[in-house]
Kinemage of the C-alpha trace (Angstrom):
@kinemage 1
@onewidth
@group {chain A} dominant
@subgroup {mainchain}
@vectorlist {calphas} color= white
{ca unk a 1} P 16.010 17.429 -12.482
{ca unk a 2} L 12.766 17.472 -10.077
{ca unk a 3} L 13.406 17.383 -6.273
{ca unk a 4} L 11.145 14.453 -5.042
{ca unk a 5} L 10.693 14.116 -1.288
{ca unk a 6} L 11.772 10.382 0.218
{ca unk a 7} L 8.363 9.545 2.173
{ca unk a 8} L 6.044 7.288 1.219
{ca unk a 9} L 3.090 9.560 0.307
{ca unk a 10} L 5.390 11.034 -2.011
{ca unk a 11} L 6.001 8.074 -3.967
{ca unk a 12} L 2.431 6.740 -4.408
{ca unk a 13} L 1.676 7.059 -7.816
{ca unk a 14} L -2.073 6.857 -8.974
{ca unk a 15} L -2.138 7.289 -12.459
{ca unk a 16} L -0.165 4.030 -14.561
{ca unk a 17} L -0.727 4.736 -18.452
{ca unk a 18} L -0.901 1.170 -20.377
{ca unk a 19} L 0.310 1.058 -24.074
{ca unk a 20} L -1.904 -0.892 -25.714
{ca unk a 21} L -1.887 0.275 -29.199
{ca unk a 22} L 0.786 -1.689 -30.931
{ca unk a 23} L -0.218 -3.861 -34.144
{ca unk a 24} L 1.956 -7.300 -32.984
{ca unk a 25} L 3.066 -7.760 -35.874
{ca unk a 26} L 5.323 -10.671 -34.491
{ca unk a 27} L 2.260 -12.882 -33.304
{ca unk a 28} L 0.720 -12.443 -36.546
{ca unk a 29} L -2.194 -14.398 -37.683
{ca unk a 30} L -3.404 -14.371 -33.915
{ca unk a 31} L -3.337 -10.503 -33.644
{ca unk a 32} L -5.038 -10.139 -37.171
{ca unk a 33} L -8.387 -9.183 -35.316
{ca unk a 34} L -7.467 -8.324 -31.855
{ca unk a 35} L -4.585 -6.025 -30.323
{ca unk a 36} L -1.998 -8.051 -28.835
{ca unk a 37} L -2.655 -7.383 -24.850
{ca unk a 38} L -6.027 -8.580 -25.756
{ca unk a 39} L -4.590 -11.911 -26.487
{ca unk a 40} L -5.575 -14.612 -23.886
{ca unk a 41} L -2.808 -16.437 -21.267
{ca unk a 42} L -3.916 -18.492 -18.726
{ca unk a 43} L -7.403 -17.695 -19.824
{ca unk a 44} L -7.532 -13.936 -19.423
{ca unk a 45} L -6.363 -10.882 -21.529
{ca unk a 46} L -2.371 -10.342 -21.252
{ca unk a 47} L -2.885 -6.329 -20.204
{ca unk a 48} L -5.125 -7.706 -17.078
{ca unk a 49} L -1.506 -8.818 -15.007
{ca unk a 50} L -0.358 -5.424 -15.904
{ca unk a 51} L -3.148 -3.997 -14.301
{ca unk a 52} L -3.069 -6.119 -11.134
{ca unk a 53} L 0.319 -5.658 -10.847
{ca unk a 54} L 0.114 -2.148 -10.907
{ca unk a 55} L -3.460 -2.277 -8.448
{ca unk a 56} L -1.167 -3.735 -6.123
{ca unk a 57} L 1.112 -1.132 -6.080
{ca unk a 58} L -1.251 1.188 -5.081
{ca unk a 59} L -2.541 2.576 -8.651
{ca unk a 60} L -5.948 4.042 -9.235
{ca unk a 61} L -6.622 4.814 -12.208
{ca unk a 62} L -5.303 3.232 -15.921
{ca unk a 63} L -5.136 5.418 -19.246
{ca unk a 64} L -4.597 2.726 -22.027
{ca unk a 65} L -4.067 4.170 -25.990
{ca unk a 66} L -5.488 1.873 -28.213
{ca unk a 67} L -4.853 1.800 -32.474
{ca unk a 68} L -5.347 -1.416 -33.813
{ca unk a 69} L -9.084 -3.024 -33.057
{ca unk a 70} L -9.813 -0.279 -30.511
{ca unk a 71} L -13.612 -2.052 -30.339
{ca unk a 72} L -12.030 -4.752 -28.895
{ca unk a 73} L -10.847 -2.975 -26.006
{ca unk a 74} L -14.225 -1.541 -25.188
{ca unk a 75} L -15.605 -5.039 -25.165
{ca unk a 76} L -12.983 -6.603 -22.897
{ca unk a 77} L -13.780 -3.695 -20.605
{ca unk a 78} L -17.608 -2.427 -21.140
{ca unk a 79} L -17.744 -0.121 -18.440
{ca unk a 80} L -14.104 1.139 -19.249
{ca unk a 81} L -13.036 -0.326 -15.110
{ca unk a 82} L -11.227 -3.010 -14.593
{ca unk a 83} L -12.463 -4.571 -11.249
{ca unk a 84} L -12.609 -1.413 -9.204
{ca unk a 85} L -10.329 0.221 -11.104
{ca unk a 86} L -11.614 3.078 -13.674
{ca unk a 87} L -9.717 2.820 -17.361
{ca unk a 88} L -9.545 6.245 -20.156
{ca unk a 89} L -9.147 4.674 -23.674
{ca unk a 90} L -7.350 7.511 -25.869
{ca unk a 91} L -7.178 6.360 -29.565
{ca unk a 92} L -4.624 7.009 -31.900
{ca unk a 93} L -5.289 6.527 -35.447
{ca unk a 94} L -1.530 7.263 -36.593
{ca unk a 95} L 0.173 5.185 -34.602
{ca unk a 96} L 2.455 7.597 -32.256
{ca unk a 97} L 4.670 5.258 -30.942
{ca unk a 98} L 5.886 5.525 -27.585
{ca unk a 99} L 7.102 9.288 -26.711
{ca unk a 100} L 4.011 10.061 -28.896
{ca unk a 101} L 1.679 7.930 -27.167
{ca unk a 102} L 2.500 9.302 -23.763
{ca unk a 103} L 2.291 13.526 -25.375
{ca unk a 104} L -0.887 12.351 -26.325
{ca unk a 105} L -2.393 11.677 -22.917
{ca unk a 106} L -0.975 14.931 -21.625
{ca unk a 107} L -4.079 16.538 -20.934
{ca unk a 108} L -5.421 13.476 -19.037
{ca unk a 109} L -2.715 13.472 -16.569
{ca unk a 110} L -4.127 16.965 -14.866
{ca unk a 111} L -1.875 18.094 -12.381
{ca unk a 112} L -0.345 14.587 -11.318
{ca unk a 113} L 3.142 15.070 -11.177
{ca unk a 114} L 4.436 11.572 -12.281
{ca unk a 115} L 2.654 8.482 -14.049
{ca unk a 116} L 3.971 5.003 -14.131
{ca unk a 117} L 4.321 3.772 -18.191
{ca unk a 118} L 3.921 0.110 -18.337
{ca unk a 119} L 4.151 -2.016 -21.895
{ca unk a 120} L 0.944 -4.078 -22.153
{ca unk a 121} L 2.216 -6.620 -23.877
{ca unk a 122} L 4.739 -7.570 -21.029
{ca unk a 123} L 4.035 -10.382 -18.090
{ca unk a 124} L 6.052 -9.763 -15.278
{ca unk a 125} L 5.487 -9.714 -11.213
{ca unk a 126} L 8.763 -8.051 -10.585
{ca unk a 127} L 8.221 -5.094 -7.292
{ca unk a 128} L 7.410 -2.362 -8.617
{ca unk a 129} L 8.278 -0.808 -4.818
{ca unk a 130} L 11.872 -0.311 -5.413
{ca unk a 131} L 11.327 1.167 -8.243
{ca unk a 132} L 9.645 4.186 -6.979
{ca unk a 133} L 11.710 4.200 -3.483
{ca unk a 134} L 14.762 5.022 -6.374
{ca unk a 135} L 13.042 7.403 -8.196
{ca unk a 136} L 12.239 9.827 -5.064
{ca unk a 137} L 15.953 8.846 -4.116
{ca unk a 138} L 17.206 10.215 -7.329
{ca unk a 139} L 14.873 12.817 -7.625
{ca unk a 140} L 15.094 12.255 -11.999
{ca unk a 141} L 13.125 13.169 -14.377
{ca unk a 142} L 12.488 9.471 -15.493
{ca unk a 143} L 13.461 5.814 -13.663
{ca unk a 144} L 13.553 2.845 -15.314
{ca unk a 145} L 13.038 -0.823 -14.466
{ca unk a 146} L 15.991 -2.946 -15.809
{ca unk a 147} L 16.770 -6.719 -15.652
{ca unk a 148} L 20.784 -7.758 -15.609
{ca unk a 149} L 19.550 -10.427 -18.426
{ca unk a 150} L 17.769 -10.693 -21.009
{ca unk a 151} L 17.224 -10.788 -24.794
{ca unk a 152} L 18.898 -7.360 -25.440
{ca unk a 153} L 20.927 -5.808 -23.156
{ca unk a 154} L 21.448 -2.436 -24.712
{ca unk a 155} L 20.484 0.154 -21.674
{ca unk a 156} L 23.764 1.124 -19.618
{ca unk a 157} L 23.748 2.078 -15.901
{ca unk a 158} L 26.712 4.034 -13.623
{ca unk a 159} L 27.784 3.262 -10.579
{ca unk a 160} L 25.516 5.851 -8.991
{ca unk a 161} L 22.351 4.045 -10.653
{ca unk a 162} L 21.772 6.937 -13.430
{ca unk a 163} L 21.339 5.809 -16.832
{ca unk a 164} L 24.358 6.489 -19.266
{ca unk a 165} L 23.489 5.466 -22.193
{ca unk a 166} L 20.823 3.767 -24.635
{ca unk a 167} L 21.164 2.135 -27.375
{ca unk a 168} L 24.973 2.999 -27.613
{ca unk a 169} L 23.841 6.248 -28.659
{ca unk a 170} L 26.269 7.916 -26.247
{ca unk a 171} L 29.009 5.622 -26.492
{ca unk a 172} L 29.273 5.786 -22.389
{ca unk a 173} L 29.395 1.743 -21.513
{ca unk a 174} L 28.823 2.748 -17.546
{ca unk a 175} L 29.657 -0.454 -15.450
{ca unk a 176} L 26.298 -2.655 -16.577
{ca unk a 177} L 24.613 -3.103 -19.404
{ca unk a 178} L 21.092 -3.813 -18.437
{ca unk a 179} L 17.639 -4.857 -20.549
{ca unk a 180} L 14.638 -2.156 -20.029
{ca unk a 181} L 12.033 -4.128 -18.693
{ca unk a 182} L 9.306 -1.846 -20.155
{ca unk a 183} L 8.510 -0.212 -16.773
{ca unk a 184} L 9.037 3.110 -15.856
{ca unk a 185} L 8.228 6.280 -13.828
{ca unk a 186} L 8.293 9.451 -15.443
{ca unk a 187} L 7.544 13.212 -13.813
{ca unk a 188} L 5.314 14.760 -15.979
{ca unk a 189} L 6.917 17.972 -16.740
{ca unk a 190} L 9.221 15.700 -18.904
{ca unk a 191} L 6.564 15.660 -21.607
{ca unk a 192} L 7.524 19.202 -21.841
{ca unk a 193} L 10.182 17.669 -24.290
{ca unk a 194} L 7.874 15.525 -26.088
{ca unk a 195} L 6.231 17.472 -29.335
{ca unk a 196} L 2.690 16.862 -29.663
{ca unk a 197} L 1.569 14.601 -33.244
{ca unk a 198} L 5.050 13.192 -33.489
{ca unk a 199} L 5.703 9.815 -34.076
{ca unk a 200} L 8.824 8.722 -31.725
{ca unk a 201} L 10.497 6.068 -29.306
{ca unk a 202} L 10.892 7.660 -25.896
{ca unk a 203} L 13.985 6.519 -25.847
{ca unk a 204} L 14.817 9.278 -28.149
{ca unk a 205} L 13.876 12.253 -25.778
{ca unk a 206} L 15.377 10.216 -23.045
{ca unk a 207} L 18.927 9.758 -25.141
{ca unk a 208} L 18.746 13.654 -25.268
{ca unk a 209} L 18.275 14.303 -21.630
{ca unk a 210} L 20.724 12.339 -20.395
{ca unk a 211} L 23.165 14.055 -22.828
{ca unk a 212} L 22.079 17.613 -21.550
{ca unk a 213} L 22.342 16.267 -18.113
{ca unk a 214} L 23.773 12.662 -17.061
{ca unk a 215} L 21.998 12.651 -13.591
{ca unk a 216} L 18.385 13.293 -15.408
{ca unk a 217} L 17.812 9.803 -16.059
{ca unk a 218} L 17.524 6.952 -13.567
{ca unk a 219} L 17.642 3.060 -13.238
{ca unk a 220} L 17.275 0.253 -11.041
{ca unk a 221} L 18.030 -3.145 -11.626
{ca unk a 222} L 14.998 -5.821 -10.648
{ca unk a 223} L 15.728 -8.889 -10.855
{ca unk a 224} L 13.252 -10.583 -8.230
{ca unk a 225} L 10.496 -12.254 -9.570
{ca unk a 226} L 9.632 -13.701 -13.419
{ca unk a 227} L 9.856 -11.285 -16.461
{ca unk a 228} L 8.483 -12.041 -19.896
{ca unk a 229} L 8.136 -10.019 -23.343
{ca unk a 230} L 5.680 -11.958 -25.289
{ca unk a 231} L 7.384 -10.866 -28.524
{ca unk a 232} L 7.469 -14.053 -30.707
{ca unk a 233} L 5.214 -16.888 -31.289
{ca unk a 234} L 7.031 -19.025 -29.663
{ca unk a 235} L 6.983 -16.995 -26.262
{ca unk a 236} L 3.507 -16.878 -26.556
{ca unk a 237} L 2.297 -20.336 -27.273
{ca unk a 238} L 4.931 -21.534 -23.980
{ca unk a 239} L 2.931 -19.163 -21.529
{ca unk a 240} L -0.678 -18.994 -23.125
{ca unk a 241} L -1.825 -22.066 -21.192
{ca unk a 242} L -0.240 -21.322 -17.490
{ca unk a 243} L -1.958 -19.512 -14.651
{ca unk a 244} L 0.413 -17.059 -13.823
């Protein structure tokens, strides 16, 4: 567990990495050709309110992986920026999945000692501020961004806001079961558990740190603001037309 200082220099975060490279299977025909944060709502590219939301909380840079139409990335964003913002692609062409994905980027991080990981297929203006004011609080290796409701409620939080258990994997029911919002700040010496080419959910790794040590993992629950996983057709077709 990483000692992280309370001030406010110390929670700035400037690198956010994006994951982009799912197939969206779920919204198929529309994401036959394009990878889902590429699809439009409320006339722009999905991934594009991840990155202002993330702008806004003082990021500077974005890496995004890409798999599935990777060309289509590079001609939403030609000069690889978003507004003033610079963007890294990193392709994968096995799919790594999430723990993978963020192994993979290792040796773009450089000597930054946390990222933000942010789903790009997620809408949401939730404050991300909290969120970092808990993870210097807790001083863990990871912090995640929960919502009391949702469509699966399967991450559990103690009454000292550490994450118990995921997935029931631990059997430890805490006193909340929470839904991950797909937001999350991790130090980066905890891809020193991550092995490099393997294709894994990082909720595997995390699972396994919280059993070696219960206070390694953090959470805070979010509920300001709207939240949306744009995982089914339906989702998508209510939201594609609104200016968010």
């Amino acid at each position: 567990m990483n000692s992280c200082p309370s001030d406010a220099a110390s929670q700035k975060i400037r690198t956010a990495f994006i994951l982009g490279a799912g197939l969206g299977t779920r919204l198929r025909p529309l994401t036959d050709h394009v990878p889902k944060p590429l699809l439009p709502v409320g006339g722009r590219p999905i991934i594009t309110y991840a990155m202002e939301h993330l702008r806004n909380a003082g990021v500077e840079r974005f890496i995004i992986n890409t798999h599935h139409c990777p060309e289509k990335y590079l001609e939403a964003f030609p000069n690889s920026r978003w507004e003033d913002i610079p963007i890294t692609f990193r392709h994968e062409p096995v799919l790594l999945d999430t723990a993978g994905g963020v192994k993979n980027i290792e040796d773009l991080i450089g000597l930054e000692r946390r990222i933000i990981v942010y789903n790009g297929d997620i809408l949401t203006n939730l404050p991300l501020e909290p969120l970092l004011r808990r993870h210097a609080k807790l001083g863990t290796e990871a912090t995640l961004a929960l919502r009391s409701r949702g469509p699966l409620t399967n991450v559990r939080i103690d009454s000292r806001g550490f994450i118990c258990d995921m997935r029931d994997a631990l059997q430890n029911p805490g006193v909340q079961a929470c839904l991950f919002a797909g937001i999350y700040v991790l130090e980066t010496a905890f891809l020193q558990r991550l092995t490099s080419g393997k294709i894994e959910s990082i909720v595997l790794p995390l699972v396994e740190s919280i059993r070696q040590n219960p206070r390694s993992v953090g959470g805070i629950v979010i509920d300001e603001g709207f939240w949306h996983d744009l995982g089914t057709m339906e989702e998508y077709h209510t939201l594609r037309d609104q200016a968010l």
